[in-house]
C-alpha positions in Angstrom: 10.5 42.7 17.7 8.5 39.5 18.6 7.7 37.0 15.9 4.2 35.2 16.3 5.2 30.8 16.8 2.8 29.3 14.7 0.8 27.2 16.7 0.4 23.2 16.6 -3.2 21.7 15.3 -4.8 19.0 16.5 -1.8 18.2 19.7 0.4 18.0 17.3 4.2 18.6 18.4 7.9 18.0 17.3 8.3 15.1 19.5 5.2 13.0 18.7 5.9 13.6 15.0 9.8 12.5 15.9 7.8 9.3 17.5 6.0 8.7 14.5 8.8 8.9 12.1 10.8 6.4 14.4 7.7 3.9 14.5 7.0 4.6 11.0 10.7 3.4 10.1 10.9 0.3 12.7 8.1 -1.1 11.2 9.6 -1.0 7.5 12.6 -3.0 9.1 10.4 -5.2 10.7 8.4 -5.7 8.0 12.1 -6.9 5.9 13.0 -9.1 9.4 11.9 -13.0 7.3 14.9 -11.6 4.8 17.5 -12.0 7.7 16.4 -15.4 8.9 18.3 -18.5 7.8 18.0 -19.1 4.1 15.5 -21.7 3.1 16.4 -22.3 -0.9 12.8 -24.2 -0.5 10.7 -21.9 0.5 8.3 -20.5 -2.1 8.4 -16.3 -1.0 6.4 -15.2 -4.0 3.2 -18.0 -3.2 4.1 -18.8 0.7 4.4 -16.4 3.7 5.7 -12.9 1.9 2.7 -13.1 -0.5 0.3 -14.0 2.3 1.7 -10.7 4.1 0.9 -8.4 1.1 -3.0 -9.4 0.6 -3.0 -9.6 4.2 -1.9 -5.6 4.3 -3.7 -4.8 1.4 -6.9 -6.3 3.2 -6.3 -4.5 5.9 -6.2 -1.2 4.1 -9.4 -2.0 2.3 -10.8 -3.1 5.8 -10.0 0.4 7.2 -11.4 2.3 4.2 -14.5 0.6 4.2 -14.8 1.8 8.3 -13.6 5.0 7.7 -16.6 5.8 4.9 -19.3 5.6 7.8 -17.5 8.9 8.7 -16.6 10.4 6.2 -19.7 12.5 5.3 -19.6 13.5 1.8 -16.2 11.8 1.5 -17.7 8.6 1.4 -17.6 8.2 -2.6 -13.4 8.4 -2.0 -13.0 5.9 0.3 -15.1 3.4 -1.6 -13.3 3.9 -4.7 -10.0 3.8 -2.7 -11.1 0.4 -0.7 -12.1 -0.9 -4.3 -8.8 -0.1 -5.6 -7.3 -2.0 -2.3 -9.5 -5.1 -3.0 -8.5 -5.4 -6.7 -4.8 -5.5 -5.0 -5.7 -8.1 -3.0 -6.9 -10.3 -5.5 -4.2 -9.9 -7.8 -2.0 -10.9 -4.7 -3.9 -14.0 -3.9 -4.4 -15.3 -7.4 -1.1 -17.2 -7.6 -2.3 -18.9 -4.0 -5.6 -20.0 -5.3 -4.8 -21.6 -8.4 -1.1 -22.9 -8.0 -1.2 -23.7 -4.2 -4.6 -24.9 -4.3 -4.9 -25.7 -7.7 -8.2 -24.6 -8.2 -9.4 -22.1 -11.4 -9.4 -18.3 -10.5 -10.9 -16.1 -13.2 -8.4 -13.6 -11.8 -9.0 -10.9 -14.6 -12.4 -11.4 -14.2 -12.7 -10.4 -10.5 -10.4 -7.8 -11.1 -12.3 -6.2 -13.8 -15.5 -6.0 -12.1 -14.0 -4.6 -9.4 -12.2 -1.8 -10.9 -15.5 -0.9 -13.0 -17.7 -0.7 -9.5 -14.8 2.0 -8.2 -15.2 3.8 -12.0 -18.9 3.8 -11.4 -18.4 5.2 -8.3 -16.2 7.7 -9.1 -18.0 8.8 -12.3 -21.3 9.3 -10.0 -19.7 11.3 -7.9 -17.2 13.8 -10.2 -17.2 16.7 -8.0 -16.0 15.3 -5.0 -13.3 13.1 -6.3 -11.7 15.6 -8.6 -11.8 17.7 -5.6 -10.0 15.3 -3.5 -7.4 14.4 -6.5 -7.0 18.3 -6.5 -5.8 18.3 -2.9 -4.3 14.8 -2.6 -0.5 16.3 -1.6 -2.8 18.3 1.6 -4.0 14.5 2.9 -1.9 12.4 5.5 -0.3 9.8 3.7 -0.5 10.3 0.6 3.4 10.5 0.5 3.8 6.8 2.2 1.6 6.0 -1.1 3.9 7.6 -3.5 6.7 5.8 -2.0 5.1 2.8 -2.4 4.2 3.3 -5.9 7.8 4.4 -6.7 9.4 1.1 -5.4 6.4 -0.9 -7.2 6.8 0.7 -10.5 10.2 2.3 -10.6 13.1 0.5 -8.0 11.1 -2.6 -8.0 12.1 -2.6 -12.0 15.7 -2.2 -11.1 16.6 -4.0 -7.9 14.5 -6.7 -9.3 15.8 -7.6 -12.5 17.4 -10.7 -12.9 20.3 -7.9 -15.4 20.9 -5.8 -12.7 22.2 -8.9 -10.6 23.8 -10.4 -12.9 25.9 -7.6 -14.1 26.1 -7.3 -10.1 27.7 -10.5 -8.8 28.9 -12.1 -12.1 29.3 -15.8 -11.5 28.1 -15.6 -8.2 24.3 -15.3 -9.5 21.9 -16.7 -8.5 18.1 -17.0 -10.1 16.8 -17.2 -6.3 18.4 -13.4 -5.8 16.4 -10.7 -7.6 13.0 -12.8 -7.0 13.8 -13.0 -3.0 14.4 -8.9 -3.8 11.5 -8.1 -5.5 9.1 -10.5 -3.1 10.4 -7.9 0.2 10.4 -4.7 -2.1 6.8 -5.9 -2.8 6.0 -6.1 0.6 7.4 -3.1 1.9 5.3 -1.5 -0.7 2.8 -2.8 0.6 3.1 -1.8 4.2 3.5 1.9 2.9 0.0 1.4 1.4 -1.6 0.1 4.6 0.0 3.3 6.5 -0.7 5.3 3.8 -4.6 4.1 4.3 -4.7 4.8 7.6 -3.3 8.3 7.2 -6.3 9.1 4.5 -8.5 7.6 6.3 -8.2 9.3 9.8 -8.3 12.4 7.6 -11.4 11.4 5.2 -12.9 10.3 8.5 -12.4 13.9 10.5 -14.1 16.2 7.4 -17.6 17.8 8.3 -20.3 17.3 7.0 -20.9 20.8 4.7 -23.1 23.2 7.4 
C-alpha cells in the first residue's frame, strides 16, 4: 500500500527550512554579540547604541510594511495599521534620545497618540478585512517570531529584568548596572524578532491576489 508524500509549496523543502532556522538563530546571537564585549560601566545601553538598534529595527519593520502594501491588494489596510503600530514603536524608542541626549522637548505621548488613532481609523474603515486577517493570524509567516517577541517584552522581560530577581540571585554581588544591561539585550532581541516577524507577514501580505 502506497501512501501519497504530501508535496512541498512554493520550493519549499526540509533543508532550506533547516537553513532558515539556523540563520534565524545566528542572528539572535549576533544580535546579543555588544553583551560579550568588554564591560564599559560608562556606557549608557538604554540611550546609546542598544537603543539606537531597537528604533533602528523597528524602522525597518515599518519601512518594509509600508513597501509591502503597494502589493498587497486588498491587504493593504493590514499593513498600514501594522507599519503604524511599528512607527509608534519607534517613537517610543527614540524618545529618551531626543529629549535626554539632545535635550530638546518631545511631546512623546502626543506623537504616539496620533499615531495609534490613524492605525484605529484605518482599521475601523476597513472591519472586514482586518478581522479576517486577525482570524487567520496563526496561518501567516511570522506571526510566531512576533509572539515570541511579545512574550520576552511583556512576560520574561518582567522577570530577568527586575532588579528582585537579581538581587535574590547574586546577593551581595549585585549590581544596579545588572538587570538594566538585561533588560536593554532582552529589548533588543525583541526587537529583532519583530523585524523578522515583519518580513514574514509581509512576503505573505505581499503574495495574496487580488479577489478575481
Amino acid at each position: 500500500m502506497t501512501q501519497n508524500v504530501p508535496k512541498s509549496r512554493n520550493g519549499s523543502s526540509l533543508s532550506r527550512t533547516l537553513v532558515r532556522i539556523a540563520l534565524i538563530c545566528a542572528g539572535s546571537v549576533a544580535i546579543l554579540l555588544p553583551a560579550w564585549l568588554p564591560d564599559k560601566p560608562s556606557a549608557p545601553l538604554e540611550r546609546g547604541s542598544i537603543e539606537f538598534l531597537q528604533a533602528l529595527l523597528l524602522a525597518l519593520g515599518a519601512a518594509v510594511m509600508l513597501g509591502a502594501s503597494a502589493h498587497a491588494g486588498p491587504q493593504r489596510p493590514v499593513c498600514r495599521v501594522l507599519a503604524f503600530g511599528l512607527a509608534a514603536a519607534v517613537v517610543g524608542e527614540i524618545e529618551d534620545f531626543i529629549s535626554d541626549i539632545l535635550g530638546w522637548p518631545f511631546p512623546e505621548s502626543w506623537v504616539v497618540g496620533a499615531i495609534l488613532i490613524f492605525a484605529l481609523i484605518t482599521g475601523f474603515r476597513h472591519k472586514r478585512i482586518m478581522l479576517g486577517f486577525f482570524a487567520t493570524l496563526g496561518t501567516h509567516a511570522g506571526s510566531g517570531l512576533i509572539a515570541a517577541a511579545l512574550l520576552i517584552l511583556y512576560v520574561f522581560n518582567r522577570v530577568i529584568g527586575s532588579s528582585n530577581f537579581w538581587r535574590a540571585t547574586l546577593g551581595d554581588a549585585f549590581s544596579p548596572e545588572i538587570p538594566r544591561i538585561c533588560k536593554s539585550y532582552l529589548e533588543l532581541l525583541a526587537c529583532y524578532l519583530i523585524f523578522l516577524g515583519t518580513l514574514g507577514l509581509a512576503l505573505t501580505l505581499a503574495r495574496r491576489k487580488e479577489p478575481s
